[in-house]
KEMI-943507 format. One line per 8 residues: number of its first residue (from 1); for each residue x, y, z of N, C-alpha, C, O. Coordinates in steps of 0.001 Angstrom, whole numbers, plus 524288, in hexadecimal, padded with zeros to 5 digits. Example, Ala and Ser with C-alpha at 12.3 -4.5 7.8 and 13.67 -1.06 7.14 Angstrom:
<sites>
1 = 83386/7E9C6/81E78/8300C/7EE6C/81E78/83390/7F31C/81E78/8379C/7F309/82111  83232/7F736/81BA8/83566/7FBDC/81BE4/83264/8001E/81EBE/83461/80472/81F67
</sites>
This chain:
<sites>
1 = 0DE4D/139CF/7D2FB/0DBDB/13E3B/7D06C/0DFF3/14263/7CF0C/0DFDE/14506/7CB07  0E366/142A4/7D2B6/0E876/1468B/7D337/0EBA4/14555/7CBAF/0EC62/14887/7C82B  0EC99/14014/7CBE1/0EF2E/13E48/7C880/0ECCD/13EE5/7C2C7/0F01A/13FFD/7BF74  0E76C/13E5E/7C0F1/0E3AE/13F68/7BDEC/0E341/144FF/7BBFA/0E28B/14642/7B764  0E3D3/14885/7C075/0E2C5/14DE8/7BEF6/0E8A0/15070/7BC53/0E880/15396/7B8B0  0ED4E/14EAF/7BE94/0F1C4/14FE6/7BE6C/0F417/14DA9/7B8A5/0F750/14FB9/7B5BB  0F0D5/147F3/7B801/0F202/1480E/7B162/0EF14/149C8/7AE1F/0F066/14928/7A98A  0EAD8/14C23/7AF18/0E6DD/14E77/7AD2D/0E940/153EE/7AA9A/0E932/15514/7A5EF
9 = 0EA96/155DD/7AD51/0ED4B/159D5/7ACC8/0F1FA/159FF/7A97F/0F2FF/15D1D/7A5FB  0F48B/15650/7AB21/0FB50/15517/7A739/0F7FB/154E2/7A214/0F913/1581F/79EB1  0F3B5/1511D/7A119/0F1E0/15050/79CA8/0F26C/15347/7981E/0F4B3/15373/793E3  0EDD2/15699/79C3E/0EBBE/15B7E/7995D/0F0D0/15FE9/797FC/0F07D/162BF/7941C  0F466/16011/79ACA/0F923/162AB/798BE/0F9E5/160FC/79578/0F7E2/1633F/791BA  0FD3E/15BDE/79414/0FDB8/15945/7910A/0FCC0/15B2A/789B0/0FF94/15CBF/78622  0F595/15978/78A95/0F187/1590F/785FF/0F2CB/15E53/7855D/0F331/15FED/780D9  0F3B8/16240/78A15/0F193/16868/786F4/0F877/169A6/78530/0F8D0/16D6D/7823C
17 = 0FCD6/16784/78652/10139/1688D/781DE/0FF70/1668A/77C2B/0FEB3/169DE/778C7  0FEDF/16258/77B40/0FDE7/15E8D/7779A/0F984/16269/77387/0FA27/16321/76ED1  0F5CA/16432/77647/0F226/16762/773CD/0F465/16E01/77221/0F294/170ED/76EC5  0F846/16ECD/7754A/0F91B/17403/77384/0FE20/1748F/770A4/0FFF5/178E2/76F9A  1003C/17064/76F6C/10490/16DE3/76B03/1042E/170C8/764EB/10723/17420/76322  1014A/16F42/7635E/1008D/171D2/75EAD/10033/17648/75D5F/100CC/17840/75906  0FED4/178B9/76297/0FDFA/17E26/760E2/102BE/1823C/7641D/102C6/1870B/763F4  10655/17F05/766C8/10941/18225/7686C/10FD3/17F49/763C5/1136A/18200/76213
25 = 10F7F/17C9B/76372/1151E/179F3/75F01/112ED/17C11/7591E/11648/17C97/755B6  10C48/17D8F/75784/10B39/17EE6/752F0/10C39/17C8A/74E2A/1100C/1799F/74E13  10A1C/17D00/74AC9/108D5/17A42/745D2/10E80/17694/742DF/10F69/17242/740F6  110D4/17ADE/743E6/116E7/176E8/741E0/11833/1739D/74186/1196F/17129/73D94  11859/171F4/74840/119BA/16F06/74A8A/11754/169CE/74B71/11987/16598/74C2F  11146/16B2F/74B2E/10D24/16715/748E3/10E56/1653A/74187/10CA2/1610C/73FDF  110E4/1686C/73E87/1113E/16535/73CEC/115D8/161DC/73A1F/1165E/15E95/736A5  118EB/164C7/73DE0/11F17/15F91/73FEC/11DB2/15C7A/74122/1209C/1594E/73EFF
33 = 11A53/159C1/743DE/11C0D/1562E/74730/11532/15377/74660/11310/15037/74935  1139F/15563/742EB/10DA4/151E8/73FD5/10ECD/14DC4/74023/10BC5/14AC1/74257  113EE/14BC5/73DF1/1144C/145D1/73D7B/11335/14177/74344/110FD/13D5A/74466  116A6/145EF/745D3/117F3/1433A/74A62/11101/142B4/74D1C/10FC3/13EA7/74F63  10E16/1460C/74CA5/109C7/1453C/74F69/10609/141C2/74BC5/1035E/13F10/74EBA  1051D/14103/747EE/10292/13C69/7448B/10301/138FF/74744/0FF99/13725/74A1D  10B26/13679/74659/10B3A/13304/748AA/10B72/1327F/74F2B/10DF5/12E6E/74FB8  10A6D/1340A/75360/106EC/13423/7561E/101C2/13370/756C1/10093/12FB4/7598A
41 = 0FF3B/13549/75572/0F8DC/133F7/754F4/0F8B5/12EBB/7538C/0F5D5/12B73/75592  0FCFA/12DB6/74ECA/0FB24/1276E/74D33/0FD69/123EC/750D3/0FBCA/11F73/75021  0FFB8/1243C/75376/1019F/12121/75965/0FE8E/12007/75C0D/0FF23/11C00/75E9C  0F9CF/12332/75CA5/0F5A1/122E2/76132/0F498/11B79/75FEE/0F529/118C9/763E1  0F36F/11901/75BB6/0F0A9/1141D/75CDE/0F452/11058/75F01/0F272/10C55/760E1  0FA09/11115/75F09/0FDE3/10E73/761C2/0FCC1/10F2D/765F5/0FAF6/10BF7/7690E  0FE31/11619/76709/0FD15/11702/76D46/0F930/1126A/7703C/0F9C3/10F44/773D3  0F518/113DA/76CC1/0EFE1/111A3/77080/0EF41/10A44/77147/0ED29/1075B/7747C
49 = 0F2B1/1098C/76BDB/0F3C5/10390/76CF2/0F6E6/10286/770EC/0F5E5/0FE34/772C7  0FBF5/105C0/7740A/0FFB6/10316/7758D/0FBA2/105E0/77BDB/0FD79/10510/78039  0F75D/1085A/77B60/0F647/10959/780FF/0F357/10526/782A2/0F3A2/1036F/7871D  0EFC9/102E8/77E6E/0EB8E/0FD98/77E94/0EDE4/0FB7D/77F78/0EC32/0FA92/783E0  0F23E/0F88F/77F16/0F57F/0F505/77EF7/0F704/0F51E/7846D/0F670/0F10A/786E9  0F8E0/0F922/786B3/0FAEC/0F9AB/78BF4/0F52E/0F759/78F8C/0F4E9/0F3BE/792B8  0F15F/0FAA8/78DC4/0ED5A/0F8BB/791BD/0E9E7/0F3D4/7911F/0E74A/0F187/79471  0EA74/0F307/78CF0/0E8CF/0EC26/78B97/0ED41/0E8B1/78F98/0EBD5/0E467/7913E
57 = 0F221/0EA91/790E9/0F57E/0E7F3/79259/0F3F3/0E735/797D8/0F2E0/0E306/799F5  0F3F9/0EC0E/79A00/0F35F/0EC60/79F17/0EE95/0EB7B/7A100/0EE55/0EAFD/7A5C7  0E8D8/0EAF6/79D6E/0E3E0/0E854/79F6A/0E471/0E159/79E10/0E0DE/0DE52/79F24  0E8E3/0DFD7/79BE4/0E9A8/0DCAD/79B6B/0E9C8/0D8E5/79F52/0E706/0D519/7A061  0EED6/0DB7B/7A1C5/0F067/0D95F/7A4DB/0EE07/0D9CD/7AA4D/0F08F/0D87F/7AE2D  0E91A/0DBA7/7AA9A/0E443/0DC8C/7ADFA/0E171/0D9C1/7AD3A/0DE61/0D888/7B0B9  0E131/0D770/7A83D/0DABE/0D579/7A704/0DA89/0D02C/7AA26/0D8DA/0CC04/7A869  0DC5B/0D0F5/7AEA1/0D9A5/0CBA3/7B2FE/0D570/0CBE2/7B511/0D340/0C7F0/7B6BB
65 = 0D311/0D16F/7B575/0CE9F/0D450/7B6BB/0CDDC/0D2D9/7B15B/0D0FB/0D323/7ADB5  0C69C/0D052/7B17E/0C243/0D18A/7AD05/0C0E5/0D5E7/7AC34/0BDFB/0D69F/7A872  0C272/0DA26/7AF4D/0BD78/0DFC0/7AF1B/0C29D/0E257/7A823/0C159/0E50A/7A45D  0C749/0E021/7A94F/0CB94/0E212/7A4FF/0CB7D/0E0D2/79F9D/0CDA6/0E2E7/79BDB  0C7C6/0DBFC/7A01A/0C998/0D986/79AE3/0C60F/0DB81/79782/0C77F/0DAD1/792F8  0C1B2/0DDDC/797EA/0BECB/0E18A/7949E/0C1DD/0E579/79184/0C1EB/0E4FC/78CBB  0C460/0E942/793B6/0C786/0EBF6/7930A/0CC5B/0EBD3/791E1/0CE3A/0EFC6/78FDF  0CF9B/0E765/792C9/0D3FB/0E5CB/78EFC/0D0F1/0E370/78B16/0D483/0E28E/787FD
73 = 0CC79/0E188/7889F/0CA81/0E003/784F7/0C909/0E452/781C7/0CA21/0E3E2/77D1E  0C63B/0E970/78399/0C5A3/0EE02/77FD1/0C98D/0F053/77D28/0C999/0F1E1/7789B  0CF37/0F07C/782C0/0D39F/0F34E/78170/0D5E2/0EED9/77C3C/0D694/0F130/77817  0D6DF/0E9D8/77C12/0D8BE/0E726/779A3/0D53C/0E824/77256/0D79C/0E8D1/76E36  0D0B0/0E7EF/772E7/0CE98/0E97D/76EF7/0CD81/0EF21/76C97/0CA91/0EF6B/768CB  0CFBF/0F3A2/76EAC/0D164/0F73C/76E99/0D638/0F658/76A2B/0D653/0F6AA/7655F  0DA12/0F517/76E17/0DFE2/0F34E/76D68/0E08B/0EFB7/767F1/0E43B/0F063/764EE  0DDE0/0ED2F/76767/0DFC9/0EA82/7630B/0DACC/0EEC6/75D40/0DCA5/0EEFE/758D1
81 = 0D5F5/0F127/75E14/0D660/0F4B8/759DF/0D888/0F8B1/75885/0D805/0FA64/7540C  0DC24/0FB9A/75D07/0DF61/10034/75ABF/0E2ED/0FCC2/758FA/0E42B/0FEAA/754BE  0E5F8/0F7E5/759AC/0E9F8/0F3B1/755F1/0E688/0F3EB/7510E/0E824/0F470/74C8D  0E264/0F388/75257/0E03F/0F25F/74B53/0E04E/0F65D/747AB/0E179/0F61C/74302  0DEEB/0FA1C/74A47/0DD9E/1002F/7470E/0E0E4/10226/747C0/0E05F/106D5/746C9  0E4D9/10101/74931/0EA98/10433/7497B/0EB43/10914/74525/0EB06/10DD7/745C3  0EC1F/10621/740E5/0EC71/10A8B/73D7E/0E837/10F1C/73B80/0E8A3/1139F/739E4  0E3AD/10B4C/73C8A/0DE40/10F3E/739A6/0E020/112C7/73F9F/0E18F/11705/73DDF
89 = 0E067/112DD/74247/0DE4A/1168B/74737/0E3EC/1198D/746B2/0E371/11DFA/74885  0E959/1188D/744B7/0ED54/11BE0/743D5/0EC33/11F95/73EFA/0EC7D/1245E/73F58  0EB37/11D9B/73B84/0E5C7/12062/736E8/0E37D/124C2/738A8/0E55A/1292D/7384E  0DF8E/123A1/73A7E/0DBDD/12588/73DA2/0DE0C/12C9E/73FE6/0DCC3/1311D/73EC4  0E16E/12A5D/7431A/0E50B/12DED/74629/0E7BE/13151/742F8/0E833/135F1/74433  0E991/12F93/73F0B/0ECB6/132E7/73C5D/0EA24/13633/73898/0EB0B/13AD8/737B9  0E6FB/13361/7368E/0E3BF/13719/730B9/0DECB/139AF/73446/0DD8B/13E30/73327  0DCA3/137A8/73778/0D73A/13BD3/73A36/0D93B/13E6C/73ED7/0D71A/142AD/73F8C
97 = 0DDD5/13CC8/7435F/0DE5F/14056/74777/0E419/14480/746F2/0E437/14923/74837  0E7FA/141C9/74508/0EC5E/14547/74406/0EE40/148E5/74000/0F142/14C9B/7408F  0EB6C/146CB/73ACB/0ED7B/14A82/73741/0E8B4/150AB/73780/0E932/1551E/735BE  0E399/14D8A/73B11/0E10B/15428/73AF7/0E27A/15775/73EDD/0E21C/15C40/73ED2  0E473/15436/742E3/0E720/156E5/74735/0EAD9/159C6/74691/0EB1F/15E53/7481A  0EE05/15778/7444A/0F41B/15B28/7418B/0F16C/1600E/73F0C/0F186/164A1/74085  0EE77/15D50/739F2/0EE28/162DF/7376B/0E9E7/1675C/73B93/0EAD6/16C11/73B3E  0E6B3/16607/73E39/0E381/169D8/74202/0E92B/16BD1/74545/0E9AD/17090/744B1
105 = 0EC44/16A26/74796/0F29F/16CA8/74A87/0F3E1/16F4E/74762/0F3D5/173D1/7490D  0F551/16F0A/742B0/0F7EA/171AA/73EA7/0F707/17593/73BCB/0FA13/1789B/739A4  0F142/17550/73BE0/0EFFB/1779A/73792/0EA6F/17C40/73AC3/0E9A9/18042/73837  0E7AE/17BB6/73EE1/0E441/17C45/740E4/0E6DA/17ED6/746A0/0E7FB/17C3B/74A81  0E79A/1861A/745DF/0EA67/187EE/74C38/0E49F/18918/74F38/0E620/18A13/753AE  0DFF3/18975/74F46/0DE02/18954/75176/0DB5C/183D5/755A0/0D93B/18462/759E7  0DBEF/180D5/753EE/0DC44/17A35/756D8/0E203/179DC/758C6/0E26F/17829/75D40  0E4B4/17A9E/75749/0EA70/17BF6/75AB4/0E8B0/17F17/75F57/0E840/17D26/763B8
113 = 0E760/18593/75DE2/0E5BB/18925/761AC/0E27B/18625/76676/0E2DB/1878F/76B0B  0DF71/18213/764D8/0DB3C/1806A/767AA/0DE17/17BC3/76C46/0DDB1/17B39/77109  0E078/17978/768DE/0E2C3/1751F/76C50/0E705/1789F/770AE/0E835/176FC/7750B  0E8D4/17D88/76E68/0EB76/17F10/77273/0E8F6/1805D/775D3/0EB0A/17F15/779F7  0E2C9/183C9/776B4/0E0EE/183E7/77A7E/0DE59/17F29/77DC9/0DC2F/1803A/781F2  0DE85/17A91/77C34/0DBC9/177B7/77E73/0E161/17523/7825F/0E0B0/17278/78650  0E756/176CA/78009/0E9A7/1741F/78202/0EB5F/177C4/787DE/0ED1B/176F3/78C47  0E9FF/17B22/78549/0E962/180FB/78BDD/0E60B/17EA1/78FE1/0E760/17D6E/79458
121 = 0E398/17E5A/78EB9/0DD1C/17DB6/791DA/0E01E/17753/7944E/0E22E/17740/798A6  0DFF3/172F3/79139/0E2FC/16EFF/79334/0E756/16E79/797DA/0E6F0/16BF2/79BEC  0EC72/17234/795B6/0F0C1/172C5/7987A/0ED68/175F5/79FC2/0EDCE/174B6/7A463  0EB1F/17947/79D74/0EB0A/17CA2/7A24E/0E658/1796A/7A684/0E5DB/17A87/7AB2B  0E351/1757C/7A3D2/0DF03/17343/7A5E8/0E3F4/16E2D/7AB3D/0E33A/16CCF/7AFCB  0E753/16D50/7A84C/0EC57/168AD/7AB17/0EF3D/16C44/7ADDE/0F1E1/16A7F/7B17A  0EF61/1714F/7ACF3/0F1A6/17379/7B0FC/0F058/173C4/7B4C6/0F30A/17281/7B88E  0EB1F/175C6/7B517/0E7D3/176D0/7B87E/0E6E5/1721B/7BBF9/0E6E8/172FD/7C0B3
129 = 0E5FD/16C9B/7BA2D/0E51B/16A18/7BCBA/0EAD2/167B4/7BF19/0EAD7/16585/7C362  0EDD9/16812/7BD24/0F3C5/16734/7C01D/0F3AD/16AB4/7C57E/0F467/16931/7CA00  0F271/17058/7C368/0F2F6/1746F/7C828/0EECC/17315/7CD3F/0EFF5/1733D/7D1E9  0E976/171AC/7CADC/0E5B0/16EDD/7CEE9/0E8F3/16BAC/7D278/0E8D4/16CDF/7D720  0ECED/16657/7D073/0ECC2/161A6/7D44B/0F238/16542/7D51E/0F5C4/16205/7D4EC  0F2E4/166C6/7D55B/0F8BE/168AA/7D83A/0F6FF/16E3C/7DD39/0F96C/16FCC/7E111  0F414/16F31/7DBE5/0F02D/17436/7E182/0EEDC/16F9B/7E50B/0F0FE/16EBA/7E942  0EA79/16C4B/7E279/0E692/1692A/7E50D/0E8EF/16207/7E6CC/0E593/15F0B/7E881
137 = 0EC06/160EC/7E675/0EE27/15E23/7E705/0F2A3/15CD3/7EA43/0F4C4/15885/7EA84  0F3C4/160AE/7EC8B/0F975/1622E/7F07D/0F6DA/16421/7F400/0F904/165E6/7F7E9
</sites>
């Protein structure tokens, strides 16, 4: 439980830099480096192939147990339609989630403003719970 709460927390640090990015580097700088985050976003269906892949591997090599082979069977059919839709779903990503995203960063300081407070509320929520297991825990 110790371990759960403690990444819970890193997490949420984490997410609340990531979220308050834009609004502390500002518009500029978003859109230097536009390219670089497109291509990111369009990575995600690799990402997610090379994670299926890992865990198709490793239920694989489990599936001596019947209760597994259900589930390397979903994951596997999973796995081979993001291979299929590869590109529609890099598509996808790029023309409906990143280019409105950019321009809402860019162009939109009040959704900036917003993500910075949510990334407050975030950061200080992981603090807090860092500061919890470090009182309550010793």
């Amino acid at each position: 439980m110790i371990k759960i709460l403690t990444l819970t927390g890193l997490t949420l640090q984490f997410i609340s830099f990531w979220l308050a990015a834009p609004e502390i580097l500002g518009p500029d700088w978003i859109v230097k480096t536009e390219d670089f985050f497109r291509k990111l976003i369009r990575k995600i269906p690799t990402v997610v192939l090379s994670f299926l892949g890992a865990i198709i591997g490793v239920i694989f090599y489990q599936s001596i147990i019947l209760d597994t082979i259900f589930i390397l069977v979903m994951i596997c059919i999973l796995f081979i339609s993001v291979l299929v839709f590869h590109k529609r779903i890099e598509y996808f990503l790029d023309h409906k989630i990143s280019n409105p995203l950019i321009q809402k960063l860019i162009l939109n300081e009040s959704f900036r403003f917003t993500l910075l407070k949510i990334a407050a509320l975030l950061f200080s929520l992981g603090f807090v719970i860092q500061i919890f297991l470090a009182l309550f825990t010793t």
